[in-house]
PDBQT receptor file of N, H, CA, C and O in Angstrom, charges set to zero:
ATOM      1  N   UNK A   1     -78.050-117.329-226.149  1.00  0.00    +0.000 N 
ATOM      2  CA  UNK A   1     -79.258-117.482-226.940  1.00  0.00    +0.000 C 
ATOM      3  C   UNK A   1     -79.964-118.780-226.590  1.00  0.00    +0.000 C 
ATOM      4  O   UNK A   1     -81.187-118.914-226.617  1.00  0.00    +0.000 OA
ATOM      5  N   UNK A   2     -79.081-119.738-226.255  1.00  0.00    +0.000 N 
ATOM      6  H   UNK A   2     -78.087-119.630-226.234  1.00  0.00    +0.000 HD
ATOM      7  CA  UNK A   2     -80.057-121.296-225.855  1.00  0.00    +0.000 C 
ATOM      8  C   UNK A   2     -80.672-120.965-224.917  1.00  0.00    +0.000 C 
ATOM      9  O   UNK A   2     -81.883-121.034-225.125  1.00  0.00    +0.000 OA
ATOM     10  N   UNK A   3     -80.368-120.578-223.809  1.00  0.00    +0.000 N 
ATOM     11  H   UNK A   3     -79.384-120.522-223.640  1.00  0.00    +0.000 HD
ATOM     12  CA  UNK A   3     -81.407-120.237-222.501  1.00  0.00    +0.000 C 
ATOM     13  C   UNK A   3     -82.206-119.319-222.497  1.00  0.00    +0.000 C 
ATOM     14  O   UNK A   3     -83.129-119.274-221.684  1.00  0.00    +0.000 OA
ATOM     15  N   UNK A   4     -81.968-118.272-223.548  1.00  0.00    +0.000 N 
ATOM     16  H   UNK A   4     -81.218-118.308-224.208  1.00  0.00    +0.000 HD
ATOM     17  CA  UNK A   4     -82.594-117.044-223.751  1.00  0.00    +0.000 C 
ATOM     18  C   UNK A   4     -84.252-117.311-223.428  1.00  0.00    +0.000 C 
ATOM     19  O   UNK A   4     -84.704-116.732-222.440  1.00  0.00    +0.000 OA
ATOM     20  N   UNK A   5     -84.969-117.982-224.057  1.00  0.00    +0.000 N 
ATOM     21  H   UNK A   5     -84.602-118.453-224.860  1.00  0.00    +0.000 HD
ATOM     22  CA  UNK A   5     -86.288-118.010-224.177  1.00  0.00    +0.000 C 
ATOM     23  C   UNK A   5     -86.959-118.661-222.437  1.00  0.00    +0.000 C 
ATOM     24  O   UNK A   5     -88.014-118.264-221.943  1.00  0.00    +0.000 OA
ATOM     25  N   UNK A   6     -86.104-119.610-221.849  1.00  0.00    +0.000 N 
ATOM     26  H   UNK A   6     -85.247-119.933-222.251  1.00  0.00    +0.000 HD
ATOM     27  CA  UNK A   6     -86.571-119.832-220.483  1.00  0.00    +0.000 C 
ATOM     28  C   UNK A   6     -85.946-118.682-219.434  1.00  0.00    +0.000 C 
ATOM     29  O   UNK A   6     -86.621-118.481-218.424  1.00  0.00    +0.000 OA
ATOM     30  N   UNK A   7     -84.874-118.014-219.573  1.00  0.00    +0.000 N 
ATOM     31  H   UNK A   7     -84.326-118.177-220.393  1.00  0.00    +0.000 HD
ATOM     32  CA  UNK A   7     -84.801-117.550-218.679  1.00  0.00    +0.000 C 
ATOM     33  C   UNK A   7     -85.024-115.701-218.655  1.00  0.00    +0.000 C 
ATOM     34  O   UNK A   7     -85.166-114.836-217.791  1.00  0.00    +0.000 OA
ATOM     35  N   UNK A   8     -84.975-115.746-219.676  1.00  0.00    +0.000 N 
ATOM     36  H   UNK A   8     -84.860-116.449-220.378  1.00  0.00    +0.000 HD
ATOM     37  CA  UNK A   8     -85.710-113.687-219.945  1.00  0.00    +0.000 C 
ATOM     38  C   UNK A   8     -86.950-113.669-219.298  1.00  0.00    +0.000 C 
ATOM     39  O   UNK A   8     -87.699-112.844-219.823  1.00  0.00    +0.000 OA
ATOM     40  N   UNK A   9     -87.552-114.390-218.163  1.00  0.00    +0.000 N 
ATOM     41  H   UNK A   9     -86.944-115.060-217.737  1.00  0.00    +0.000 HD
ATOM     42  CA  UNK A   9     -88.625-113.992-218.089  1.00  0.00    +0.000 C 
ATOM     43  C   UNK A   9     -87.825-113.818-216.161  1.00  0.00    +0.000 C 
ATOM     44  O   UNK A   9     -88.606-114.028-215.233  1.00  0.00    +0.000 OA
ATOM     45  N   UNK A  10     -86.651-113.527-215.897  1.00  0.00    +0.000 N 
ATOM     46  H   UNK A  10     -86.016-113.357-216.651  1.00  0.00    +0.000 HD
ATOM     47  CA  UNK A  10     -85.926-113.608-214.494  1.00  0.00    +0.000 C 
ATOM     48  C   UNK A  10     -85.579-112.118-215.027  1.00  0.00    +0.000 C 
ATOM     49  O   UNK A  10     -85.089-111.617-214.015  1.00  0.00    +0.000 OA
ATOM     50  N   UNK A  11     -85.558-111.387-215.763  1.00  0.00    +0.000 N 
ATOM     51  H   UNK A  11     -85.956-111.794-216.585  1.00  0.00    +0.000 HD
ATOM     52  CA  UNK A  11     -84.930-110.351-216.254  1.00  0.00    +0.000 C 
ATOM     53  C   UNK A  11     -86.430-109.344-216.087  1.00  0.00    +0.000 C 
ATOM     54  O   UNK A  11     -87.591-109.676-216.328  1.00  0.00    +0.000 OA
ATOM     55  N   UNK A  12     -85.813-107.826-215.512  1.00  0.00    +0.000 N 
ATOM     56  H   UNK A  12     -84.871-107.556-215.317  1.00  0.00    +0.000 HD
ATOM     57  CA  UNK A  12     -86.257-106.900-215.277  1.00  0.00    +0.000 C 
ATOM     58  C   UNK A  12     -86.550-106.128-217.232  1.00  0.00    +0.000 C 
ATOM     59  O   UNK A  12     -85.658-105.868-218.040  1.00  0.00    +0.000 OA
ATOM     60  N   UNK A  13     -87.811-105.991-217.394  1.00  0.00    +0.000 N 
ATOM     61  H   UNK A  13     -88.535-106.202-216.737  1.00  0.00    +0.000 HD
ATOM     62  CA  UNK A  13     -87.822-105.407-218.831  1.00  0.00    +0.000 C 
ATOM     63  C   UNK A  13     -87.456-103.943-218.610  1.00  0.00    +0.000 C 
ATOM     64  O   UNK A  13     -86.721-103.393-219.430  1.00  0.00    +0.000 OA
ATOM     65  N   UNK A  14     -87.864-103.359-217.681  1.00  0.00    +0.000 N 
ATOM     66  H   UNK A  14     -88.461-103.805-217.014  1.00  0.00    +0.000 HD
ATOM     67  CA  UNK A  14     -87.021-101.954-217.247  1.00  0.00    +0.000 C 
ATOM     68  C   UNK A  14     -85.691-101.703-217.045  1.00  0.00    +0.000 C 
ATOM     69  O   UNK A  14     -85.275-100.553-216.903  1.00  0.00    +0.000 OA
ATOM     70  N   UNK A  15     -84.911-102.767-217.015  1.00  0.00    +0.000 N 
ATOM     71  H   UNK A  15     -85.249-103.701-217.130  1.00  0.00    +0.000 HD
ATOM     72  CA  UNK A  15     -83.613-102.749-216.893  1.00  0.00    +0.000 C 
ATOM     73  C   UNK A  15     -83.225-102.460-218.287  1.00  0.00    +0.000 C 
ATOM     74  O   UNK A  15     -83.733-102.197-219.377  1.00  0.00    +0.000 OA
ATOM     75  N   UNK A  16     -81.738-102.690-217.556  1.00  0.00    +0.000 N 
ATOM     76  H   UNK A  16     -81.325-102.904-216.671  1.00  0.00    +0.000 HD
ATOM     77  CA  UNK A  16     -80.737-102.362-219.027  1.00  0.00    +0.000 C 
ATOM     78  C   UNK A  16     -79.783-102.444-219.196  1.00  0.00    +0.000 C 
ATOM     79  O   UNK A  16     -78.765-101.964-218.698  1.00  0.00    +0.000 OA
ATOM     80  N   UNK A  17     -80.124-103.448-220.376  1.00  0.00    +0.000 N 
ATOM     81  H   UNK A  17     -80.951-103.838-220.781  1.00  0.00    +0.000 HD
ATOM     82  CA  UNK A  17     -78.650-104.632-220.731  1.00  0.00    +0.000 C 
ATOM     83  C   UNK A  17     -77.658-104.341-221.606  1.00  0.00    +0.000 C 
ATOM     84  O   UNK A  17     -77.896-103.345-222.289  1.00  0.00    +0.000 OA
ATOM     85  N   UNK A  18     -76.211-105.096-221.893  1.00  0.00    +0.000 N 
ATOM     86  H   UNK A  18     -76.018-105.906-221.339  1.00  0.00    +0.000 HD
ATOM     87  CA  UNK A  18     -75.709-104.941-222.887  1.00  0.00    +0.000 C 
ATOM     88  C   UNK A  18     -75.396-106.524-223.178  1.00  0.00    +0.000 C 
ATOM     89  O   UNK A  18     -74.864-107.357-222.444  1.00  0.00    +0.000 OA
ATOM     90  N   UNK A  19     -75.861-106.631-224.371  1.00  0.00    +0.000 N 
ATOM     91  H   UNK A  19     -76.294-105.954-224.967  1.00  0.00    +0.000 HD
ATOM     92  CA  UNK A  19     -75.763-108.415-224.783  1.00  0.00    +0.000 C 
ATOM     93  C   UNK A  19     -74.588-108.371-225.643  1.00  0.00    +0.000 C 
ATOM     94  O   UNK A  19     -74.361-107.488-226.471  1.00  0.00    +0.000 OA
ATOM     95  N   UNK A  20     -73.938-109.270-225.421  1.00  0.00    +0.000 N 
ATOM     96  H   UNK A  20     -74.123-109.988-224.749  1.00  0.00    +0.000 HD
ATOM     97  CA  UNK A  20     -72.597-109.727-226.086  1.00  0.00    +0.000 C 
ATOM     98  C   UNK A  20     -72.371-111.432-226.283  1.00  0.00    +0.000 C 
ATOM     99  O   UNK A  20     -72.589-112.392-225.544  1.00  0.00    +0.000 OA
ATOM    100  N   UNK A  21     -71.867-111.300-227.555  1.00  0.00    +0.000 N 
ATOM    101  H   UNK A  21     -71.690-110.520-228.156  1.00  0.00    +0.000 HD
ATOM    102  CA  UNK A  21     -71.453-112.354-228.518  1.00  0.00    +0.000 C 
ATOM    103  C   UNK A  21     -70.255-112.606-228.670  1.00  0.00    +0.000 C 
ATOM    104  O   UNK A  21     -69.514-111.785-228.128  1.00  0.00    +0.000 OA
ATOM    105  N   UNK A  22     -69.448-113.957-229.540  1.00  0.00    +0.000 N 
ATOM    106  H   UNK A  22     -70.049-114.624-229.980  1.00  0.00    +0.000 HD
ATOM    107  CA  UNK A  22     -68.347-113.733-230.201  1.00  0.00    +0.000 C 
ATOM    108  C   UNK A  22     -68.144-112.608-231.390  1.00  0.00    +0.000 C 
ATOM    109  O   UNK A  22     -67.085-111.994-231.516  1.00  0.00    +0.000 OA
ATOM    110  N   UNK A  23     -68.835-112.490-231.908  1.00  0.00    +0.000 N 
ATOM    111  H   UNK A  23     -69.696-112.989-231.805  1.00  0.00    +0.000 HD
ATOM    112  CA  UNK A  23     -69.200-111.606-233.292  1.00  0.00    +0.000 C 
ATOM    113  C   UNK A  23     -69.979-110.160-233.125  1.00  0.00    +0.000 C 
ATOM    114  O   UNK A  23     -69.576-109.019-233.354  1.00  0.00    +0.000 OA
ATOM    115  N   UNK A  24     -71.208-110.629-232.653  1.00  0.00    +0.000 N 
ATOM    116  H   UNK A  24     -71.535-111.555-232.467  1.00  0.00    +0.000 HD
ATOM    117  CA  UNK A  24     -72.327-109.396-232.721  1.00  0.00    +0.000 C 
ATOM    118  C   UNK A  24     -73.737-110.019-232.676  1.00  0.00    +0.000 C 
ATOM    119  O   UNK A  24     -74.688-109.958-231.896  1.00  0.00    +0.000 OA
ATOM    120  N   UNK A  25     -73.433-110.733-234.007  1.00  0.00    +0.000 N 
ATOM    121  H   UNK A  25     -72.660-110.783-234.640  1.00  0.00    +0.000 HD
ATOM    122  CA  UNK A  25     -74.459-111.630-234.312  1.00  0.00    +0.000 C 
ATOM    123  C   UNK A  25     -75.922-111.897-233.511  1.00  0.00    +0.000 C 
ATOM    124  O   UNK A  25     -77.058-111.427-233.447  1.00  0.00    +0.000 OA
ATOM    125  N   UNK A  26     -74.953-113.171-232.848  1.00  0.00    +0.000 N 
ATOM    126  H   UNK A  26     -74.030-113.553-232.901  1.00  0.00    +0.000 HD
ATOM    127  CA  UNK A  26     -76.304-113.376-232.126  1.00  0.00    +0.000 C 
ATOM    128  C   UNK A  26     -76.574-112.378-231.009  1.00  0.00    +0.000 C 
ATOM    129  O   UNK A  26     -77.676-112.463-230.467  1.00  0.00    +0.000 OA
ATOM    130  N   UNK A  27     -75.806-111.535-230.628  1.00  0.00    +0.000 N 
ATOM    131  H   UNK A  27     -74.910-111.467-231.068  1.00  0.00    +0.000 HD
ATOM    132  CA  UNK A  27     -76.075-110.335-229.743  1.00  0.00    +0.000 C 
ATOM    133  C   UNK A  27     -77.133-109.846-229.954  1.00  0.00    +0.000 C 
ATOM    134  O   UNK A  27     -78.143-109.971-229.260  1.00  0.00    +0.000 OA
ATOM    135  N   UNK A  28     -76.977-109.082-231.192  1.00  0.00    +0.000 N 
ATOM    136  H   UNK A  28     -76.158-108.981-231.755  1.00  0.00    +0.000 HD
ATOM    137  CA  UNK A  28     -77.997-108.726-232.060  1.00  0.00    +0.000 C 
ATOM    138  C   UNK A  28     -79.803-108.907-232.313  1.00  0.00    +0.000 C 
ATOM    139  O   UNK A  28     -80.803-108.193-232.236  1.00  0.00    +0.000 OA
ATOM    140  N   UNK A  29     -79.442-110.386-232.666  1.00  0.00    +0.000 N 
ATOM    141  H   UNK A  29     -78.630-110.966-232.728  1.00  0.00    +0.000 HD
ATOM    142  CA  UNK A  29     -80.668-111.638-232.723  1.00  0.00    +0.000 C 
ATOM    143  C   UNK A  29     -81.320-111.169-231.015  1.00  0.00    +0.000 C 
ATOM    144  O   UNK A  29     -82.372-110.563-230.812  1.00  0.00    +0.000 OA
ATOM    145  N   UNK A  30     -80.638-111.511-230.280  1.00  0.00    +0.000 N 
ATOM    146  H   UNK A  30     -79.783-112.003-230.444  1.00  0.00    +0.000 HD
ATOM    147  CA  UNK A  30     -81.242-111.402-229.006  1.00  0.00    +0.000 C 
ATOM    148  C   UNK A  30     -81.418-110.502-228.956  1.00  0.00    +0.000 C 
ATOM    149  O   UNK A  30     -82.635-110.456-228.775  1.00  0.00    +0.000 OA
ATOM    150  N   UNK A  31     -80.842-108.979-229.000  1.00  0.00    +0.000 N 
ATOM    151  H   UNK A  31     -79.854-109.016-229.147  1.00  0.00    +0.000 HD
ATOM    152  CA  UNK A  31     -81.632-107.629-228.635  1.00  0.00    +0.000 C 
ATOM    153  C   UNK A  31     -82.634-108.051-229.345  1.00  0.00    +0.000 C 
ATOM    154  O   UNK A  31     -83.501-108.482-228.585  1.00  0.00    +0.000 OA
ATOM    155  N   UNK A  32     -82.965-108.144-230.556  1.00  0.00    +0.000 N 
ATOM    156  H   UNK A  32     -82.260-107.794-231.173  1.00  0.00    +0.000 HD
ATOM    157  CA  UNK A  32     -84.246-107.949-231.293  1.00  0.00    +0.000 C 
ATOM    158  C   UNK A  32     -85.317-108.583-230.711  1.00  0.00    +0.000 C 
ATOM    159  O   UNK A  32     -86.462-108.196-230.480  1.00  0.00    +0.000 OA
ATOM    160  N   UNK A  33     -84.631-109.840-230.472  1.00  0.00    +0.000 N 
ATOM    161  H   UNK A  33     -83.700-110.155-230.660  1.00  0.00    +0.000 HD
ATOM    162  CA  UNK A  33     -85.975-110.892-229.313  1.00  0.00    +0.000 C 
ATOM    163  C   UNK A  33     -86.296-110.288-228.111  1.00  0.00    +0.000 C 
ATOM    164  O   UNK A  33     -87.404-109.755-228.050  1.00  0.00    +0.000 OA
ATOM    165  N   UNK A  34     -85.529-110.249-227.076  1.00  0.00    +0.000 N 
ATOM    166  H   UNK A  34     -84.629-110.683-227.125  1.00  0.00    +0.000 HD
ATOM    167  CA  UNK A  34     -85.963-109.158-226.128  1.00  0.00    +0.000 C 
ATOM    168  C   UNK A  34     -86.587-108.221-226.459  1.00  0.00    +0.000 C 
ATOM    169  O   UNK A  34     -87.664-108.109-225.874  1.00  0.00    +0.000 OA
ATOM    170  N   UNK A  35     -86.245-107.135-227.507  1.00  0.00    +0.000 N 
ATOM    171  H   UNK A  35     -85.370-107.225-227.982  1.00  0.00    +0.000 HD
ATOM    172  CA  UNK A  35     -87.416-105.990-227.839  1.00  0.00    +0.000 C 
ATOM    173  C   UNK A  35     -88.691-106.329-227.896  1.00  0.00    +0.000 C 
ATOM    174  O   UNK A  35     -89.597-105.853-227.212  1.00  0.00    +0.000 OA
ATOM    175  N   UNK A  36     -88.799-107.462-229.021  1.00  0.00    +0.000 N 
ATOM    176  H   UNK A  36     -88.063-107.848-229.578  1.00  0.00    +0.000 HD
ATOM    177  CA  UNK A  36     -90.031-107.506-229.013  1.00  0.00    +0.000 C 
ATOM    178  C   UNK A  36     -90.799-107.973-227.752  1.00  0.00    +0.000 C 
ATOM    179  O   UNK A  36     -92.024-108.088-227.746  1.00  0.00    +0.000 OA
ATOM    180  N   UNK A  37     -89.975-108.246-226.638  1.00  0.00    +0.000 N 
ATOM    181  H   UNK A  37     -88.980-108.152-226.643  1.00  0.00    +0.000 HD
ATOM    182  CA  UNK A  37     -91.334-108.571-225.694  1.00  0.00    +0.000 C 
ATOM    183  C   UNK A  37     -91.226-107.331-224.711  1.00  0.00    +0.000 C 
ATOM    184  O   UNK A  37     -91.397-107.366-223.492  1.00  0.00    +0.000 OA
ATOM    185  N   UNK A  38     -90.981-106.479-225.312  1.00  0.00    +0.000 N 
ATOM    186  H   UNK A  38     -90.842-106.450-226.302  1.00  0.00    +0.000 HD
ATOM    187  CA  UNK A  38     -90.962-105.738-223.976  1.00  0.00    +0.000 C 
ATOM    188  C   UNK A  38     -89.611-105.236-223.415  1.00  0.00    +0.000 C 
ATOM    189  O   UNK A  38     -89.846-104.512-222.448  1.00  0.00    +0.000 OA
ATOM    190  N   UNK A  39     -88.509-105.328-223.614  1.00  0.00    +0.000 N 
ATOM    191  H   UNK A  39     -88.318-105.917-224.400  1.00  0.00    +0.000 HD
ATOM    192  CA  UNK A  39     -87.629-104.956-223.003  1.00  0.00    +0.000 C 
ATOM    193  C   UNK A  39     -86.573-103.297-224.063  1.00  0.00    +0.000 C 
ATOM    194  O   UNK A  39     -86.029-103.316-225.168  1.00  0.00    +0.000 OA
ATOM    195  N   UNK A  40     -86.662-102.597-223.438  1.00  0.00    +0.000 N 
ATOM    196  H   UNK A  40     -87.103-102.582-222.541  1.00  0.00    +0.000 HD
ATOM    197  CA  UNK A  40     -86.494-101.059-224.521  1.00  0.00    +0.000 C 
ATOM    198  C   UNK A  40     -85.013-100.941-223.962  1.00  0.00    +0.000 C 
ATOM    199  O   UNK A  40     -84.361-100.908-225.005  1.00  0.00    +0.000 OA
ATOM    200  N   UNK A  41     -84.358-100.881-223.201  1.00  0.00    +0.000 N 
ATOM    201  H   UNK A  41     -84.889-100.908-222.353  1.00  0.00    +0.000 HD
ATOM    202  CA  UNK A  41     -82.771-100.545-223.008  1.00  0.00    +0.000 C 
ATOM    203  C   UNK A  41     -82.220-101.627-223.279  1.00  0.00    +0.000 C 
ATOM    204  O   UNK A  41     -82.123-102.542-222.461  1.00  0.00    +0.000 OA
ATOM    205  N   UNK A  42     -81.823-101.668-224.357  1.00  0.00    +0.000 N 
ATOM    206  H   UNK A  42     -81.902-100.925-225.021  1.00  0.00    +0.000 HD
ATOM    207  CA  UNK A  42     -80.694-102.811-225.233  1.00  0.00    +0.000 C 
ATOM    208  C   UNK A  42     -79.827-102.198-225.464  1.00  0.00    +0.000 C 
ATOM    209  O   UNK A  42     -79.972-100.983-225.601  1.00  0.00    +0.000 OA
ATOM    210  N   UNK A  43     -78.517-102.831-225.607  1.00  0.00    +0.000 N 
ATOM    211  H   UNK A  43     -78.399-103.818-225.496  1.00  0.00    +0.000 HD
ATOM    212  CA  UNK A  43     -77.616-102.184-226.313  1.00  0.00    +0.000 C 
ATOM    213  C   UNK A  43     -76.359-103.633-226.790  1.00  0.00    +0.000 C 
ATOM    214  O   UNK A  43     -76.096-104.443-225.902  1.00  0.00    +0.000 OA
ATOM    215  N   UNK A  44     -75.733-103.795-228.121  1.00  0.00    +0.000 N 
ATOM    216  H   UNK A  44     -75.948-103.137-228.844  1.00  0.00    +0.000 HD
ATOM    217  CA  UNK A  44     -75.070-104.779-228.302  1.00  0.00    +0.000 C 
ATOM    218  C   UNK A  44     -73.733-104.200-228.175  1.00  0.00    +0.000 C 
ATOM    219  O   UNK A  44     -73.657-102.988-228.380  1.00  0.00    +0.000 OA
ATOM    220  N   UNK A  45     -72.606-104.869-227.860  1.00  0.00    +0.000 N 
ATOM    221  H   UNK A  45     -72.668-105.853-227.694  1.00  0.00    +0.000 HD
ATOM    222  CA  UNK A  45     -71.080-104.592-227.404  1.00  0.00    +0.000 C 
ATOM    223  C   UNK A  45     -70.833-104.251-228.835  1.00  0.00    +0.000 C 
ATOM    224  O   UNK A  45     -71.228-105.107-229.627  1.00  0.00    +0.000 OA
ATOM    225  N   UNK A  46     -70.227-103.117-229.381  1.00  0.00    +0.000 N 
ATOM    226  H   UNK A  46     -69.905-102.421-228.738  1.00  0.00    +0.000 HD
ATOM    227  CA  UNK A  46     -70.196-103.420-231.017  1.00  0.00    +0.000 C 
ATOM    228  C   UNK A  46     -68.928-104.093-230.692  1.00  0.00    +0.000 C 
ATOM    229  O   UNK A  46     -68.254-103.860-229.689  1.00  0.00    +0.000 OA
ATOM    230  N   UNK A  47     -68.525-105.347-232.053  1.00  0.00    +0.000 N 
ATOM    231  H   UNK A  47     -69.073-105.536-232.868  1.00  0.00    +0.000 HD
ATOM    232  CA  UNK A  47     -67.746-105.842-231.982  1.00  0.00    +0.000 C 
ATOM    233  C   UNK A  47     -67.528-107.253-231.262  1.00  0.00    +0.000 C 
ATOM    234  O   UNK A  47     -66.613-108.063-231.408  1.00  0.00    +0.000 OA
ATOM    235  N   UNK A  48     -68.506-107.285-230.550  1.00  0.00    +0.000 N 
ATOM    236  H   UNK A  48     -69.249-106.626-230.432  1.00  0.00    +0.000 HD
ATOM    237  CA  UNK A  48     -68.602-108.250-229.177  1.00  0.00    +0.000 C 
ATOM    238  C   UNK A  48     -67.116-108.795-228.602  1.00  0.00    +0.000 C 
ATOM    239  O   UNK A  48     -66.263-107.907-228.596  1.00  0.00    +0.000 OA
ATOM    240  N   UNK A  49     -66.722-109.952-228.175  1.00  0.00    +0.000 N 
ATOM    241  H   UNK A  49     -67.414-110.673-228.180  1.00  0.00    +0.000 HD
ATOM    242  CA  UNK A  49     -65.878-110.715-227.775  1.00  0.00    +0.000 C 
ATOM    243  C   UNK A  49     -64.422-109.917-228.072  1.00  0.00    +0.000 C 
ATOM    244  O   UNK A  49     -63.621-109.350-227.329  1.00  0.00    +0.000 OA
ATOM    245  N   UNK A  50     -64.471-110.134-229.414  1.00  0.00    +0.000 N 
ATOM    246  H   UNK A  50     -65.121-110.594-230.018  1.00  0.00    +0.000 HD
ATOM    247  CA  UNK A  50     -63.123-109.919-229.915  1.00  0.00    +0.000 C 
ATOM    248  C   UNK A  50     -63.148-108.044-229.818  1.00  0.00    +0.000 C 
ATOM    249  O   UNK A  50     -62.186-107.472-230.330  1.00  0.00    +0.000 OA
ATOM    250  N   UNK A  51     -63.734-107.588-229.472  1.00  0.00    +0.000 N 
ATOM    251  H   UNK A  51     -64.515-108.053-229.056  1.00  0.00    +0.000 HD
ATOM    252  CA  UNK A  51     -63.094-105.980-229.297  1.00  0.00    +0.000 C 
ATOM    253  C   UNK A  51     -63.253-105.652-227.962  1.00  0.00    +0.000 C 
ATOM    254  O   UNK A  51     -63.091-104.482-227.615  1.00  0.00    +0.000 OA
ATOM    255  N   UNK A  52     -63.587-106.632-227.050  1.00  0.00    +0.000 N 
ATOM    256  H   UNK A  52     -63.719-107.582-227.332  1.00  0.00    +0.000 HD
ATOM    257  CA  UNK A  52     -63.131-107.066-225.598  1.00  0.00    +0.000 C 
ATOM    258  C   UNK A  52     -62.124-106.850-225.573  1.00  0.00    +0.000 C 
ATOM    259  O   UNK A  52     -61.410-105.872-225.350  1.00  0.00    +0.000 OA
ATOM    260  N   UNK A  53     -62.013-107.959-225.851  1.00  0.00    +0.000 N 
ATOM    261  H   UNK A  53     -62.593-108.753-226.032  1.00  0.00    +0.000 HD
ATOM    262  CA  UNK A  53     -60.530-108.842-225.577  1.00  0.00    +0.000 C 
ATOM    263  C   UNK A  53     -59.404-108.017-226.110  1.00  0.00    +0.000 C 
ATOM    264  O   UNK A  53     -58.330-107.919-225.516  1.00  0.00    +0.000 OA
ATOM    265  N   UNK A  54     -59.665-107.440-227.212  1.00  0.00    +0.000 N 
ATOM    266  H   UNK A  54     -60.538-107.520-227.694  1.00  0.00    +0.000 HD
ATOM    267  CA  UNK A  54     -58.469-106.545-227.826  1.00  0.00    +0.000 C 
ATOM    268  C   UNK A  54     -58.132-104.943-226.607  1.00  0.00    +0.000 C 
ATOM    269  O   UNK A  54     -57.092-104.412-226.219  1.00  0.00    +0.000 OA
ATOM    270  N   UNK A  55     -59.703-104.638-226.347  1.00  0.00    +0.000 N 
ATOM    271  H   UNK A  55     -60.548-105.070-226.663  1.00  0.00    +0.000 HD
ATOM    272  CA  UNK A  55     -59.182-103.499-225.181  1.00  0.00    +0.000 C 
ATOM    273  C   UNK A  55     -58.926-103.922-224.216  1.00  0.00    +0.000 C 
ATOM    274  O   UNK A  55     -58.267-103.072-223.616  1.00  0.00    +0.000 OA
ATOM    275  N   UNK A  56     -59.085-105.078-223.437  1.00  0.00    +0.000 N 
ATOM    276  H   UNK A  56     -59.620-105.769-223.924  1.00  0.00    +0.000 HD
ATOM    277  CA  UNK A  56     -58.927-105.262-221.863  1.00  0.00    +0.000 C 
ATOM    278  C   UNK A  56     -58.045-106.670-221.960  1.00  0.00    +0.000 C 
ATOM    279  O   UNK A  56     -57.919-107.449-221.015  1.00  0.00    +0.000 OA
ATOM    280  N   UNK A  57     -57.387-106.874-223.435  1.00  0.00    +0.000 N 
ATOM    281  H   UNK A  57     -57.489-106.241-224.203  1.00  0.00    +0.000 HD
ATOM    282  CA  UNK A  57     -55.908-108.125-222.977  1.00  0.00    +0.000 C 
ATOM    283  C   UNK A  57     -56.857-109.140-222.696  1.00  0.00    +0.000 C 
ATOM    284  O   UNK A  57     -56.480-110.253-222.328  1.00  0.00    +0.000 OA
TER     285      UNK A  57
């Protein structure tokens, strides 16, 4: 999220991301920011970090 605002503009808005957090949270926050400028394939890790880490050790 700190770099988010300088560097989303290196990012393809046609692409398509999956943003991940410790939580969700700010995952979240950021899909929503990205949406609004333009970017439509979002998707957040549900769970983020910690349901990583729990499937892949």
């Amino acid at each position: 999220m700190g770099e988010l605002n300088e560097r989303y503009r290196n990012l393809d808005p046609a692409g398509r991301y999956t943003l991940m957090c410790a939580s969700g949270m700010r995952a979240t926050v950021a899909a929503g920011w990205l949406a609004s400028r333009g970017f439509a394939e979002l998707d957040v890790y549900l769970g983020s970090m910690g349901a990583w880490k729990a499937a892949h050790g």
